[in-house]
DSSP file (Angstrom, degrees, kcal/mol; ACC not computed):
  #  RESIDUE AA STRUCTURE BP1 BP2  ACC     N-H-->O    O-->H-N    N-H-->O    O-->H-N    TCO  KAPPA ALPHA  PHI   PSI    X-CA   Y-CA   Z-CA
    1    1 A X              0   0    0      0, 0.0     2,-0.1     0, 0.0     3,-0.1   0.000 360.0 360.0 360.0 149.6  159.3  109.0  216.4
    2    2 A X        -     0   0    0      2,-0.1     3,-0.3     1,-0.0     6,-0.1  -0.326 360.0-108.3-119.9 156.3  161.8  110.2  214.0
    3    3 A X  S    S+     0   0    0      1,-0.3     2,-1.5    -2,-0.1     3,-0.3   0.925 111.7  74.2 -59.2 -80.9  165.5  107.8  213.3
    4    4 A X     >  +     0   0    0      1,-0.2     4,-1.2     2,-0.1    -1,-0.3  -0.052  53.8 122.5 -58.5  38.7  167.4  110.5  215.1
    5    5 A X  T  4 S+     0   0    0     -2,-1.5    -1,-0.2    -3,-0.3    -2,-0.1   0.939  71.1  54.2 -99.4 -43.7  166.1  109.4  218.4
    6    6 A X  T  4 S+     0   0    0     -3,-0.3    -1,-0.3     1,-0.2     4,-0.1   0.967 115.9  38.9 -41.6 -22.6  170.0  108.9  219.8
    7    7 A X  T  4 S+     0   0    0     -3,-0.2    -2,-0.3     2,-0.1    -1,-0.2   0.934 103.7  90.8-100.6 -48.2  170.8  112.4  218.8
    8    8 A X  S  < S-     0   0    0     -4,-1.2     2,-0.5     1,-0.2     3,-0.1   0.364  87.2 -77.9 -64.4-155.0  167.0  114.2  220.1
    9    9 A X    >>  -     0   0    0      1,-0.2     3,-1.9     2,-0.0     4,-1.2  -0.835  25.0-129.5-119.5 139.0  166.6  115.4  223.5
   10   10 A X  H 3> S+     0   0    0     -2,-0.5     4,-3.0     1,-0.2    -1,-0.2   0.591 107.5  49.1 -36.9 -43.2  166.1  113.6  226.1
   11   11 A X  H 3> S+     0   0    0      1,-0.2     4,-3.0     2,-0.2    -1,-0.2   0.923 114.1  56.2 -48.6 -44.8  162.8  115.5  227.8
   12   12 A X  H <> S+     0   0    0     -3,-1.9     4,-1.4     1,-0.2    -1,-0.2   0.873 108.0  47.8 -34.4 -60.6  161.5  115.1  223.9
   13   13 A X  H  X S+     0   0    0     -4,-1.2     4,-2.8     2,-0.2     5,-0.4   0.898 113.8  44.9 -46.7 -65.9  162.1  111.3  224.1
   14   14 A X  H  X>S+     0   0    0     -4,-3.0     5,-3.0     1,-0.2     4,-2.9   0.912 108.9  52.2 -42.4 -62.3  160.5  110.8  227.2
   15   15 A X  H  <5S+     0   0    0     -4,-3.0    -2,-0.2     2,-0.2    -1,-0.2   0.836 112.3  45.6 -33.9 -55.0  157.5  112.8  226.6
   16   16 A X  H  <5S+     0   0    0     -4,-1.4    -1,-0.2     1,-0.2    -2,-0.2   0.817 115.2  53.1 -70.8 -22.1  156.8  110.9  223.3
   17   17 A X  H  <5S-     0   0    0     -4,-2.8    -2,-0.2    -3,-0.3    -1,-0.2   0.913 105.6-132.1 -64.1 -42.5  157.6  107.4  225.6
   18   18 A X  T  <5 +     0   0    0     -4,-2.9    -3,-0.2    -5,-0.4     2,-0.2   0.830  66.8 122.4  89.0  25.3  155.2  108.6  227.9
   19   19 A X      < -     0   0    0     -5,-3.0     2,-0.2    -6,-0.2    -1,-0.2  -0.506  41.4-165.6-115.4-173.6  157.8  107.8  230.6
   20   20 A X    >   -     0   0    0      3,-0.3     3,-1.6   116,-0.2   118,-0.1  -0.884  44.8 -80.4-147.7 179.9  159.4  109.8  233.1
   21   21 A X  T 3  S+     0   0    0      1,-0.2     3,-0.1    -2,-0.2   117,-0.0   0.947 132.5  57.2 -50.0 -37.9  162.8  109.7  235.8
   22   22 A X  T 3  S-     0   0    0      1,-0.3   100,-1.8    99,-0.1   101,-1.1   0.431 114.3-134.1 -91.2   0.0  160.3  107.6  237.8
   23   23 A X    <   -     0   0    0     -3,-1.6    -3,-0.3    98,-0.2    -1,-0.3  -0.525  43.6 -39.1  85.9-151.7  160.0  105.2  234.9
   24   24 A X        -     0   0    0     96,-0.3    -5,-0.1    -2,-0.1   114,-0.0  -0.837  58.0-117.1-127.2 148.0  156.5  104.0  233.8
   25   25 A X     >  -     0   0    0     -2,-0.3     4,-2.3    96,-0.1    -1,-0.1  -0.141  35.0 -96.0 -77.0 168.3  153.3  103.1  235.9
   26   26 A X  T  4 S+     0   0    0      2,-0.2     4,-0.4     1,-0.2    -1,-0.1   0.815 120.9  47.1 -14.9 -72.5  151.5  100.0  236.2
   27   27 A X  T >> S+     0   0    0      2,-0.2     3,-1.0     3,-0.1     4,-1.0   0.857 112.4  51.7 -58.1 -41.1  148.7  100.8  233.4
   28   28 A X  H >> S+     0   0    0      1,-0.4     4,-3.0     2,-0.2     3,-0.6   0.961 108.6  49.4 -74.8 -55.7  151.3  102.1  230.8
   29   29 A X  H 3< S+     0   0    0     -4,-2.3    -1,-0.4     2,-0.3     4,-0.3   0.479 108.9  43.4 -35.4 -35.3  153.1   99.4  231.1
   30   30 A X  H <4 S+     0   0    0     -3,-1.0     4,-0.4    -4,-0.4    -1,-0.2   0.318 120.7  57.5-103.9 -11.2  150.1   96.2  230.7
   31   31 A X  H XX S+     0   0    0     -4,-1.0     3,-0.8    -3,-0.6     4,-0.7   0.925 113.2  36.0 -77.2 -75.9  149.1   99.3  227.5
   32   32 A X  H 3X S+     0   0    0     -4,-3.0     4,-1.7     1,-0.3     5,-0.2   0.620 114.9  49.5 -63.9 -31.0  152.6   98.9  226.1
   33   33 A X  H 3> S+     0   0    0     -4,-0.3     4,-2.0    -5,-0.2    -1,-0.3   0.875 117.7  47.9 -93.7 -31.5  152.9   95.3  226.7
   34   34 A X  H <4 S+     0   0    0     -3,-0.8    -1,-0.2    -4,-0.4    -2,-0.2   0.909 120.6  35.6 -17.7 -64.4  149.3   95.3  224.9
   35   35 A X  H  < S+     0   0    0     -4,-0.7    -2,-0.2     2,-0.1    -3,-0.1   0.998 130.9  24.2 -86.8 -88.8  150.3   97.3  222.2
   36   36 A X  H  < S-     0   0    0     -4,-1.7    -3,-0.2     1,-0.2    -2,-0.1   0.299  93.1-142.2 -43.3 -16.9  154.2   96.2  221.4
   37   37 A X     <  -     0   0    0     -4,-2.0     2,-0.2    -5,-0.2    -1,-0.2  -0.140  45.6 -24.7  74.4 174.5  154.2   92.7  222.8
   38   38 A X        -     0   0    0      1,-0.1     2,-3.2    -4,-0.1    94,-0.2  -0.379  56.7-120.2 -89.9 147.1  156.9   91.1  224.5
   39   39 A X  S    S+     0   0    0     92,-1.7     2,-0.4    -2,-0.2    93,-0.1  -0.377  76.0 113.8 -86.0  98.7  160.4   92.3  224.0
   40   40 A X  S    S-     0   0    0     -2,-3.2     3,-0.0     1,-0.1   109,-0.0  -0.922  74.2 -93.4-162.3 143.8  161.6   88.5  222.7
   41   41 A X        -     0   0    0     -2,-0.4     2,-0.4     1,-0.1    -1,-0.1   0.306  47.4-103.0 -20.2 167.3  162.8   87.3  219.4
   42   42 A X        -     0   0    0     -2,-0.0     2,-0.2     0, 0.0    -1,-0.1  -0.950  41.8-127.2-103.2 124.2  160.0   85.9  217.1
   43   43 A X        -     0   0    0     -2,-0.4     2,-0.3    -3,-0.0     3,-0.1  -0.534  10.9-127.4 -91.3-172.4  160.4   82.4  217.3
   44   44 A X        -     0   0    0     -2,-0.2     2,-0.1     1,-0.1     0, 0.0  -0.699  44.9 -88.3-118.4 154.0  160.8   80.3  214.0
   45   45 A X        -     0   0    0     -2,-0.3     2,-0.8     1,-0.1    -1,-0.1  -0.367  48.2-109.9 -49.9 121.0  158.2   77.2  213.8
   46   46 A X        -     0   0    0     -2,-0.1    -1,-0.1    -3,-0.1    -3,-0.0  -0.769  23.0-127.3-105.6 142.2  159.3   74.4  215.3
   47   47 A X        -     0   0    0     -2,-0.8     2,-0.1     1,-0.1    -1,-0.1   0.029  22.1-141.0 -81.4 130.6  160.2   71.7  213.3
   48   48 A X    >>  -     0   0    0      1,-0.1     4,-1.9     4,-0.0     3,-0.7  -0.335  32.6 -93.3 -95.5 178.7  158.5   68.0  214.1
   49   49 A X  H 3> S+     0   0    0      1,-0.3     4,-2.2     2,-0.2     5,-0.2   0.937 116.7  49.9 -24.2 -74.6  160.2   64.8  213.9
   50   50 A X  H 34 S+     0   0    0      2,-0.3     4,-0.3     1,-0.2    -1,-0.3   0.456 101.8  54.3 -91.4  13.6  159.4   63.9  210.9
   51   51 A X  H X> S+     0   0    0     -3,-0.7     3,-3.6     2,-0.1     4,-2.9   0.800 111.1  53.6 -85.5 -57.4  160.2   66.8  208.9
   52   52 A X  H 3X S+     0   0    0     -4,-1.9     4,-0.6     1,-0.3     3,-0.4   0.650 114.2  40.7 -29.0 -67.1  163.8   66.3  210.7
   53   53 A X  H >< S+     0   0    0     -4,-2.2     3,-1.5     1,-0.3    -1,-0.3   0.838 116.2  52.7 -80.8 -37.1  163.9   62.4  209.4
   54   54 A X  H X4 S+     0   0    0     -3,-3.6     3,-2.1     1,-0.4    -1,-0.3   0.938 107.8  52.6 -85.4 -22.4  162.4   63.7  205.8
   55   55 A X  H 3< S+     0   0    0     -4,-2.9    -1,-0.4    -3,-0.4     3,-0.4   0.833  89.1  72.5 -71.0 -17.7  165.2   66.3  205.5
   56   56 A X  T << S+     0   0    0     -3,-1.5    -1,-0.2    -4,-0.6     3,-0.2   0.575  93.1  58.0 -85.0  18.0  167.9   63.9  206.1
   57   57 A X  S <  S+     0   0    0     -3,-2.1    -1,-0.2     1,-0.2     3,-0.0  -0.712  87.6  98.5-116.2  77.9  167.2   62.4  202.2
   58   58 A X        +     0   0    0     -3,-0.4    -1,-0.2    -2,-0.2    -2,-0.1   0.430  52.8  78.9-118.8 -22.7  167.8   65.7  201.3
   59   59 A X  S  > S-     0   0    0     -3,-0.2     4,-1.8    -4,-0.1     5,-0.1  -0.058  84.9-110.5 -99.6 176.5  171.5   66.0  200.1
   60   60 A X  H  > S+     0   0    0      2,-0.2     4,-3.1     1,-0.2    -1,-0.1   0.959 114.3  61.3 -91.0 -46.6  172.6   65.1  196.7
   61   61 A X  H  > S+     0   0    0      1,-0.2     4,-2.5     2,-0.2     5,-0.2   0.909 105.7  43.8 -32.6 -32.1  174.6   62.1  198.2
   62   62 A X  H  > S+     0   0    0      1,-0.2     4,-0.9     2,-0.2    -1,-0.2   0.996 116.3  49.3 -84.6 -34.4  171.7   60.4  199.7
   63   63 A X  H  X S+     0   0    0     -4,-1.8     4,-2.5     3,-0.2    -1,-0.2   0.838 102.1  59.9 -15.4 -55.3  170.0   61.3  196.1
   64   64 A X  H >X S+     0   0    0     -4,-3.1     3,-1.3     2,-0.2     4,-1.1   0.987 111.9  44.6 -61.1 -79.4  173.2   59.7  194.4
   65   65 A X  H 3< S+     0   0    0     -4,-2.5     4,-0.4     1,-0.3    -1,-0.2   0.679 104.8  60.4 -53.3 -15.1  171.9   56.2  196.6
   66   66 A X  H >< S+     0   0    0     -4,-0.9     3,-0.6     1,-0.3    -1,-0.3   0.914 109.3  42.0 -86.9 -33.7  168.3   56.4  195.7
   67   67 A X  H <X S+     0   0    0     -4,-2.5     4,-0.6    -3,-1.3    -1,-0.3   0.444 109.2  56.1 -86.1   7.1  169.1   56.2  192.2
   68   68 A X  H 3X S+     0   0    0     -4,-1.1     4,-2.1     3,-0.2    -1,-0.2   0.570 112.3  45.0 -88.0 -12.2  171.6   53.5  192.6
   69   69 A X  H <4 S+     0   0    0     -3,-0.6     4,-0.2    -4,-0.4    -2,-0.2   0.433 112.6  47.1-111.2  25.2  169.0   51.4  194.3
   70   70 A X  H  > S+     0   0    0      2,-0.1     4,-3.0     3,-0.1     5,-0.4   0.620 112.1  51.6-103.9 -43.4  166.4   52.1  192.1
   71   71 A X  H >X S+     0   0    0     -4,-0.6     3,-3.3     1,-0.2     4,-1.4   0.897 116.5  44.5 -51.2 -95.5  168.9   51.3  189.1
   72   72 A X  H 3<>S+     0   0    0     -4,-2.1     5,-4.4     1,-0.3    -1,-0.2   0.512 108.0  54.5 -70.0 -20.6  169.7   48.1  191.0
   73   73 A X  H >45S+     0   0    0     -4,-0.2     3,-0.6     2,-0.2    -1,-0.3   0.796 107.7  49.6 -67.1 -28.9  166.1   47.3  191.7
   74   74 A X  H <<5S+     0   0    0     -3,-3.3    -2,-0.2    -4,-3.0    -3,-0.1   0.914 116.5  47.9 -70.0 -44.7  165.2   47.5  187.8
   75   75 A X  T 3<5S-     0   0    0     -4,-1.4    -1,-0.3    -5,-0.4    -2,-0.2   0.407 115.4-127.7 -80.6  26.3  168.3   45.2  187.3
   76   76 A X  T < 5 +     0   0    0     -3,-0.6     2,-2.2    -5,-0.2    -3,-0.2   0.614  59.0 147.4  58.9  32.0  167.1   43.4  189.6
   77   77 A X    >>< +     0   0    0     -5,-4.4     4,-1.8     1,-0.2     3,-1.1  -0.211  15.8 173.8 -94.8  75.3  170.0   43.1  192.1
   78   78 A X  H 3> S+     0   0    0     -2,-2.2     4,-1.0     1,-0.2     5,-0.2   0.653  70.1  63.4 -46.2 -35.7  168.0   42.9  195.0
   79   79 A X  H 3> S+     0   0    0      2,-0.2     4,-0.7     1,-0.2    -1,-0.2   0.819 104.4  57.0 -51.2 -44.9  171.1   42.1  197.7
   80   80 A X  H <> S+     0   0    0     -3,-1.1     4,-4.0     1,-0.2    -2,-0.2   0.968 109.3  44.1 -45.4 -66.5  172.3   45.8  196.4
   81   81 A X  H  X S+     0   0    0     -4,-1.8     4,-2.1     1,-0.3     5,-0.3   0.760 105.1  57.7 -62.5 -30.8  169.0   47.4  197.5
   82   82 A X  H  < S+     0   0    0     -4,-1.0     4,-0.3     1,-0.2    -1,-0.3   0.739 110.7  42.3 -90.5 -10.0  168.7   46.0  200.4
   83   83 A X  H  X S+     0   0    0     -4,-0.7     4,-2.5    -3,-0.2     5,-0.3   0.920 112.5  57.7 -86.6 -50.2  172.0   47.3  201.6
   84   84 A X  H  X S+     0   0    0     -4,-4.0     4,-2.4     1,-0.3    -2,-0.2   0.887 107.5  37.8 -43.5 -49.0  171.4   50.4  200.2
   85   85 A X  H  X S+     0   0    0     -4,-2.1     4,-3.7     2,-0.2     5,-0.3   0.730 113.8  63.2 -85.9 -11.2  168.2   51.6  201.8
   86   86 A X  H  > S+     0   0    0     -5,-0.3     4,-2.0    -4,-0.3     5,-0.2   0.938 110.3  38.6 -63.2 -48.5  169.7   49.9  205.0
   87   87 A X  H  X>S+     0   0    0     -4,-2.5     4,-2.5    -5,-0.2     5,-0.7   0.961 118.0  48.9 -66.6 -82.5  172.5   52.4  204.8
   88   88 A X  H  X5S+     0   0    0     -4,-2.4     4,-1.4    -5,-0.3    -2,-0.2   0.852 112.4  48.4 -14.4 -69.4  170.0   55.0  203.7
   89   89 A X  H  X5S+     0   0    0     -4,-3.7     4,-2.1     1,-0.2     5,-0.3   0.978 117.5  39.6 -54.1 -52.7  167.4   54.1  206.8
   90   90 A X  H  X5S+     0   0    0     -4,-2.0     4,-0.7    -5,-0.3    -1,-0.2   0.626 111.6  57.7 -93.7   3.4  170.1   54.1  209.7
   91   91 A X  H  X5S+     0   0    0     -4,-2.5     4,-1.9    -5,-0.2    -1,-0.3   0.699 113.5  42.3 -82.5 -28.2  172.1   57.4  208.1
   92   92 A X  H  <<S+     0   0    0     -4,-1.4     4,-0.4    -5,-0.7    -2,-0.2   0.761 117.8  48.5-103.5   0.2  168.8   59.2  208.4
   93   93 A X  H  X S+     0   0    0     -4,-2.1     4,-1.3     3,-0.1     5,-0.3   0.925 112.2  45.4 -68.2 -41.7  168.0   57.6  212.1
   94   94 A X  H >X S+     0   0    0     -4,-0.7     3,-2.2    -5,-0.3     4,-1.7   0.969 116.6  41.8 -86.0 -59.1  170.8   58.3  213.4
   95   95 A X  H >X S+     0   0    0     -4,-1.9     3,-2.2     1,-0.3     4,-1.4   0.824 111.1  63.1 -57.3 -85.7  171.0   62.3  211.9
   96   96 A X  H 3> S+     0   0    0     -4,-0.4     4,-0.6     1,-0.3    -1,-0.3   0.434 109.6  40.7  30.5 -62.6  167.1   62.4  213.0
   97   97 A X  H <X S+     0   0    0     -3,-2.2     4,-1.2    -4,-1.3    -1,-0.3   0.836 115.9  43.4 -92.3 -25.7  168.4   61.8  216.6
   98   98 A X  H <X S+     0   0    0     -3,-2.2     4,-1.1    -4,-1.7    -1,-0.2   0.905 116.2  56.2 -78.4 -37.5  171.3   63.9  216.8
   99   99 A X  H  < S+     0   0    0     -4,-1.4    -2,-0.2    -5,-0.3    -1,-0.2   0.709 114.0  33.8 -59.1 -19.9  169.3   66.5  215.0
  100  100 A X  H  < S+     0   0    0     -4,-0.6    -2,-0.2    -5,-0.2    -1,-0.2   0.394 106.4  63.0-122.5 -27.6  166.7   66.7  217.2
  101  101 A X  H  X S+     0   0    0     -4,-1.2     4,-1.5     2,-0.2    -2,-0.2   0.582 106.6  55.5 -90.4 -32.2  168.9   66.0  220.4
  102  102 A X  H  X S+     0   0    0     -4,-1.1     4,-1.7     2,-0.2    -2,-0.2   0.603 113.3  47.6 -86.1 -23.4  170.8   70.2  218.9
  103  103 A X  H  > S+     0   0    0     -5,-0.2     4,-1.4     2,-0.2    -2,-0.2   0.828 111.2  41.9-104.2 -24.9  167.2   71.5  219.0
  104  104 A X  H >> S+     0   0    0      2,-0.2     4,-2.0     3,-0.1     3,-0.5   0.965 120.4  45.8 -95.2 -47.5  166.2   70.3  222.1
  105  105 A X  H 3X S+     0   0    0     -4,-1.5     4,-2.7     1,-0.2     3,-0.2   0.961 108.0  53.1 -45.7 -63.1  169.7   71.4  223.6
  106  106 A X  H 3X S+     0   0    0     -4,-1.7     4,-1.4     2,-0.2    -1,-0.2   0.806 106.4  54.8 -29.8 -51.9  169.7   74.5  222.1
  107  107 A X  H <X S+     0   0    0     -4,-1.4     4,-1.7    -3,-0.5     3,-0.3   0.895 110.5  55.2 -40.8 -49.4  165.7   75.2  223.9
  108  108 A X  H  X S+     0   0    0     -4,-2.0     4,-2.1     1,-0.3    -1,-0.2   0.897 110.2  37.7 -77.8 -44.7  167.5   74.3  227.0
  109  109 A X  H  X S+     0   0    0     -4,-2.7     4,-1.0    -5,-0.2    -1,-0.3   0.826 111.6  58.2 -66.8 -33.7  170.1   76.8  226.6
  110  110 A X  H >X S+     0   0    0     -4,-1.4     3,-1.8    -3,-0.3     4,-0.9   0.959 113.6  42.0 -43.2 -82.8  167.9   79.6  225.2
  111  111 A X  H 3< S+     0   0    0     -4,-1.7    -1,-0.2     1,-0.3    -2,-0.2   0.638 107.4  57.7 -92.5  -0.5  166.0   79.3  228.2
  112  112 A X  H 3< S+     0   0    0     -4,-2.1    -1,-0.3     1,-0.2    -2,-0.2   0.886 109.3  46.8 -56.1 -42.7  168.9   79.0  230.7
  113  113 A X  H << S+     0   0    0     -3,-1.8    -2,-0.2    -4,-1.0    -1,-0.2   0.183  80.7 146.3-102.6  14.9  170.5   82.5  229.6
  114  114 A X     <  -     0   0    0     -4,-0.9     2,-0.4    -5,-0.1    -3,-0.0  -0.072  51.0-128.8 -29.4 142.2  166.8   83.9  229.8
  115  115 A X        -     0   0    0     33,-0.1    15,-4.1     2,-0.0     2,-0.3  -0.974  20.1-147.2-113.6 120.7  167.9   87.2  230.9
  116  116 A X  E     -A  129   0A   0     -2,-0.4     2,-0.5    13,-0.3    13,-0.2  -0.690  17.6-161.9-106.1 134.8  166.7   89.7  234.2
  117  117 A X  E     -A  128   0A   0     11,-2.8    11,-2.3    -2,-0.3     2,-0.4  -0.986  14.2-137.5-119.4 121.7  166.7   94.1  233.8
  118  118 A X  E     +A  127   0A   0     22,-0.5     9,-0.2    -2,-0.5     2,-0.2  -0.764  38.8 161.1 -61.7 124.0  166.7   96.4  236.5
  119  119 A X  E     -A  126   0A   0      7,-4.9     7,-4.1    -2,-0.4     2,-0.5  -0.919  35.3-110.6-135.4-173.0  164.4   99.0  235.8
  120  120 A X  E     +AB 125 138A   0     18,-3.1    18,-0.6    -2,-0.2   -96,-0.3  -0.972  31.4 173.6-108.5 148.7  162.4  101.7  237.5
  121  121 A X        -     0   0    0      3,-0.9     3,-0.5    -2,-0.5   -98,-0.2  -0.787  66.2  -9.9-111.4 128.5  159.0  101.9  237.9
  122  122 A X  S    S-     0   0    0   -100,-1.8   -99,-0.2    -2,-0.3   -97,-0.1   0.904 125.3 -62.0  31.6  57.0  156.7  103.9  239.5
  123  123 A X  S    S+     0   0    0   -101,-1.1     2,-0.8     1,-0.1    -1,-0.2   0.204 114.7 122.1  62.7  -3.7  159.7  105.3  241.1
  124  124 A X        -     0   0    0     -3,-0.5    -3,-0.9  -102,-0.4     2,-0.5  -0.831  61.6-131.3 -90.2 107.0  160.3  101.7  242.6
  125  125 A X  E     +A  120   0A   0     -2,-0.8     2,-0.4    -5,-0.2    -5,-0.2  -0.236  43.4 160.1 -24.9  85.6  163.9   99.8  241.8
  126  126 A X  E     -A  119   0A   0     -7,-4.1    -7,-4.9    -2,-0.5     2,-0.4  -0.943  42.6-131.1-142.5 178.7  163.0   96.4  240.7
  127  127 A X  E     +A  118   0A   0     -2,-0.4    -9,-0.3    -9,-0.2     2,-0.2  -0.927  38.6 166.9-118.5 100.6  164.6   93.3  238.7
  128  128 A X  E     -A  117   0A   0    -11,-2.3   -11,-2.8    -2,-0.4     2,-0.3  -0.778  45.1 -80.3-107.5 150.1  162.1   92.0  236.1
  129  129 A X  E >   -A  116   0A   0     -2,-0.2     3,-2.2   -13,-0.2   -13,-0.3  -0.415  36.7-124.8 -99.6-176.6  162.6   89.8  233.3
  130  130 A X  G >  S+     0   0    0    -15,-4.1     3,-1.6    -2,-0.3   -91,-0.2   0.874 103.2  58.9 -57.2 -31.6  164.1   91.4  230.1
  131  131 A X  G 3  S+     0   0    0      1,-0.3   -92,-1.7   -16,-0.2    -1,-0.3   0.805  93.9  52.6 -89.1  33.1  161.2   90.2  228.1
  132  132 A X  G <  S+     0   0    0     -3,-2.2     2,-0.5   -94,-0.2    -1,-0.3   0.179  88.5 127.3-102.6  39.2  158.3   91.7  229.6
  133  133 A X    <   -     0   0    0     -3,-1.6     2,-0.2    15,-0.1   -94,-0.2  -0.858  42.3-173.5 -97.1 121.2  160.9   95.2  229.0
  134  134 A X    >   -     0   0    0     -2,-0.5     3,-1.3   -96,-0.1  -105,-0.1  -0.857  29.7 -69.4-124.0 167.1  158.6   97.8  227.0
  135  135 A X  T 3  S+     0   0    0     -2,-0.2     3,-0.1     1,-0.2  -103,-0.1  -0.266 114.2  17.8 -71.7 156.7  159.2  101.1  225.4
  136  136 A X  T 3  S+     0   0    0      1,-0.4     2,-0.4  -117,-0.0  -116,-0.2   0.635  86.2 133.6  76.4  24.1  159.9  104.1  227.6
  137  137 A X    <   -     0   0    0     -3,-1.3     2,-0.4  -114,-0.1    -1,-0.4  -0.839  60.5-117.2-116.8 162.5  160.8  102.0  230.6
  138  138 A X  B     -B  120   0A   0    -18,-0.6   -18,-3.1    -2,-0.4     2,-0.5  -0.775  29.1-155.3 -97.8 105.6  164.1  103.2  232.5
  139  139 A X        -     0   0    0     -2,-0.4     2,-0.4    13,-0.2   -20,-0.2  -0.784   3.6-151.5-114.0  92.7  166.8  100.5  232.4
  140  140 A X        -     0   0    0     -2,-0.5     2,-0.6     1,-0.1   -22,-0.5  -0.198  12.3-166.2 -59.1 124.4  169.5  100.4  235.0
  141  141 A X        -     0   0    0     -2,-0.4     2,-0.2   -24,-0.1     6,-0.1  -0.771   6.1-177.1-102.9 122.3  172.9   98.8  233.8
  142  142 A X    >   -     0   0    0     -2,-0.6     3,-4.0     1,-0.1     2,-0.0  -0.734  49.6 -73.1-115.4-172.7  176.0   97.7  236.4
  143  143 A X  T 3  S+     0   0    0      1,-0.3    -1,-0.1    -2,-0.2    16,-0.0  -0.256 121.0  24.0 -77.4 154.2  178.8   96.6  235.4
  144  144 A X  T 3  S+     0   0    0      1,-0.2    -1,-0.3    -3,-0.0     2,-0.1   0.400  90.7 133.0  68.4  -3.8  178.9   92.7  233.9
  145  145 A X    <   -     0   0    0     -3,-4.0     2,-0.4     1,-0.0    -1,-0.2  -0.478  60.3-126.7 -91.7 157.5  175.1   93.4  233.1
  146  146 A X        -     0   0    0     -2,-0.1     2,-0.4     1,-0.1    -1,-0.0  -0.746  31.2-111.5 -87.8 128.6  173.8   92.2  229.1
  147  147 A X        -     0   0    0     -2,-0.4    -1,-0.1     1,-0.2   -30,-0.0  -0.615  37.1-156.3 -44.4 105.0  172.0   95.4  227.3
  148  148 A X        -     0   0    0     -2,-0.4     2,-0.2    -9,-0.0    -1,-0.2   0.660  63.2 -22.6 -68.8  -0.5  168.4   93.6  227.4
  149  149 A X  S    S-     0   0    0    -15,-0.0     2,-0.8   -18,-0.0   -15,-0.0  -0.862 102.7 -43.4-177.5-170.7  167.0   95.5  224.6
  150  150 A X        +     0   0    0     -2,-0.2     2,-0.4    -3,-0.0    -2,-0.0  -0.611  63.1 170.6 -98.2 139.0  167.7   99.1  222.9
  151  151 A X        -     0   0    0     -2,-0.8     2,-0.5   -13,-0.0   -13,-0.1  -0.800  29.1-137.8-122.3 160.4  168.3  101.7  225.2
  152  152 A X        -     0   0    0     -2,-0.4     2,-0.7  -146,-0.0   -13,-0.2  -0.996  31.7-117.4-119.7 151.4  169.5  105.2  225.3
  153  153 A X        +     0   0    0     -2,-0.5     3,-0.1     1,-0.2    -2,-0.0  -0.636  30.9 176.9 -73.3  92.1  171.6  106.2  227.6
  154  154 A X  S    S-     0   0    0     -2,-0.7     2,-0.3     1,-0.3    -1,-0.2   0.952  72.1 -12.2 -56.0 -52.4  170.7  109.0  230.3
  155  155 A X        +     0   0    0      2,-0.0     2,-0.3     0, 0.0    -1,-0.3  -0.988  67.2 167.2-161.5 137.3  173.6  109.1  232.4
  156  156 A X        -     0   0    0     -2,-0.3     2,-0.4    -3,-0.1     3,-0.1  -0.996  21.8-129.0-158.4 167.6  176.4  107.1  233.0
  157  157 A X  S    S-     0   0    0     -2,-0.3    -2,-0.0     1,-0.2     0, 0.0  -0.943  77.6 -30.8-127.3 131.1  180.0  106.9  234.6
  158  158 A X  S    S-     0   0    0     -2,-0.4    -1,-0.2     1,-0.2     2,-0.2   0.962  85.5-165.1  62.3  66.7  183.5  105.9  233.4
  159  159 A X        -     0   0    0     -3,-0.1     2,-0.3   -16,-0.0    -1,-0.2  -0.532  14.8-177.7 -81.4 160.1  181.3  103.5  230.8
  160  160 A X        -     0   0    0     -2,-0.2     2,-0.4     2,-0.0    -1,-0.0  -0.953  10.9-155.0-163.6 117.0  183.4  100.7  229.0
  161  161 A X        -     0   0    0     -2,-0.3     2,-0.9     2,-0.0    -2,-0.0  -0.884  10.7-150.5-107.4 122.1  181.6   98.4  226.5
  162  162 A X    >   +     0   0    0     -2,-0.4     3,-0.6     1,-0.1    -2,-0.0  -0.740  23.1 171.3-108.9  89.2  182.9   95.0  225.7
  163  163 A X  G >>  +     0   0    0     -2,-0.9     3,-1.0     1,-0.2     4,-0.9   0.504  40.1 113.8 -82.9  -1.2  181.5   94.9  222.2
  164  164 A X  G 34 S+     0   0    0      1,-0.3     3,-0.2     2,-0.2    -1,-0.2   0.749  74.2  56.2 -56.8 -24.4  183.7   91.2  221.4
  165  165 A X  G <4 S+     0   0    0     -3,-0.6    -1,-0.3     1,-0.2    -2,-0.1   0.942  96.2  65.3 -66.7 -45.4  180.2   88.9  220.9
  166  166 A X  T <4        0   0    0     -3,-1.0    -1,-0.2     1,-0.3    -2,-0.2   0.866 360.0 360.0 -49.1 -36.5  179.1   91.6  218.1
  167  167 A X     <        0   0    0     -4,-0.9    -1,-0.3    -3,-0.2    -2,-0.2   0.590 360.0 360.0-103.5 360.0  182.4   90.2  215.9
């Protein structure tokens, strides 16, 4: 399919979607979802504990303290060291848990604002969710609903796009 696809005509579009008015069957649809995958984000690896703990000696401060308590360990000012990596240990527990406590929050929200599309298919109205949305299926929008995916528009009336998340 060629970039212009906003701009080509619709019958074109369809035809190459392999959809129609009546949306897409059954088969085309478990082909597409085959073929394209689920209409979702890629997610990034997620990150275990204890890379979270090893990253929090990461910064140049907490650098700056491992070489003051390795300089105090050669001089042998052991009282120094022990304060140091004490400081050291419970700065990187304590980010660890708060770190770790933002990813797990985050999961939770992610999968709260999971998102539902009306579409058509095989002429039927029904409410799926957005990611199992493949190309060439027919996505009805009302008013307050989130664009699941990229769509082109067939027909619409007095539309008004609240574009403010984008900035």
């Amino acid at each position: 399919m060629s970039e212009n696809w906003h701009s080509e005509d619709l019958e074109e579009i369809m035809d190459k979607l392999g959809s129609t008015r009546k949306g897409l069957s059954e088969g085309e649809i478990s082909e597409k979802t085959k073929i394209f995958g689920l209409n979702e984000l890629v997610e990034k690896k997620q990150v275990s504990v204890i890379e979270i703990f090893l990253h929090q000696f990461k910064s140049i401060v907490v650098l700056a303290l491992i070489i003051a308590a390795v300089l105090s360990l050669i001089m042998e000012e052991y009282l120094d060291v022990a304060v140091i990596v004490l400081v050291l240990m419970v700065n990187a527990i304590i980010g660890t848990f708060q770190e770790y406590r933002a990813e797990k929050a985050l999961l939770a929200l992610k999968k709260m604002a999971a998102s539902n599309a009306t579409v058509v298919r095989s002429g039927k109205i029904r409410k799926i969710p957005s990611r199992e949305l493949v190309p060439g299926d027919i996505v009805l929008l009302e008013e307050g609903d989130k664009v699941p995916a990229d769509v082109r528009l067939i027909e619409c009336i007095n539309l008004e796009i609240n574009e403010s998340r984008l900035t």
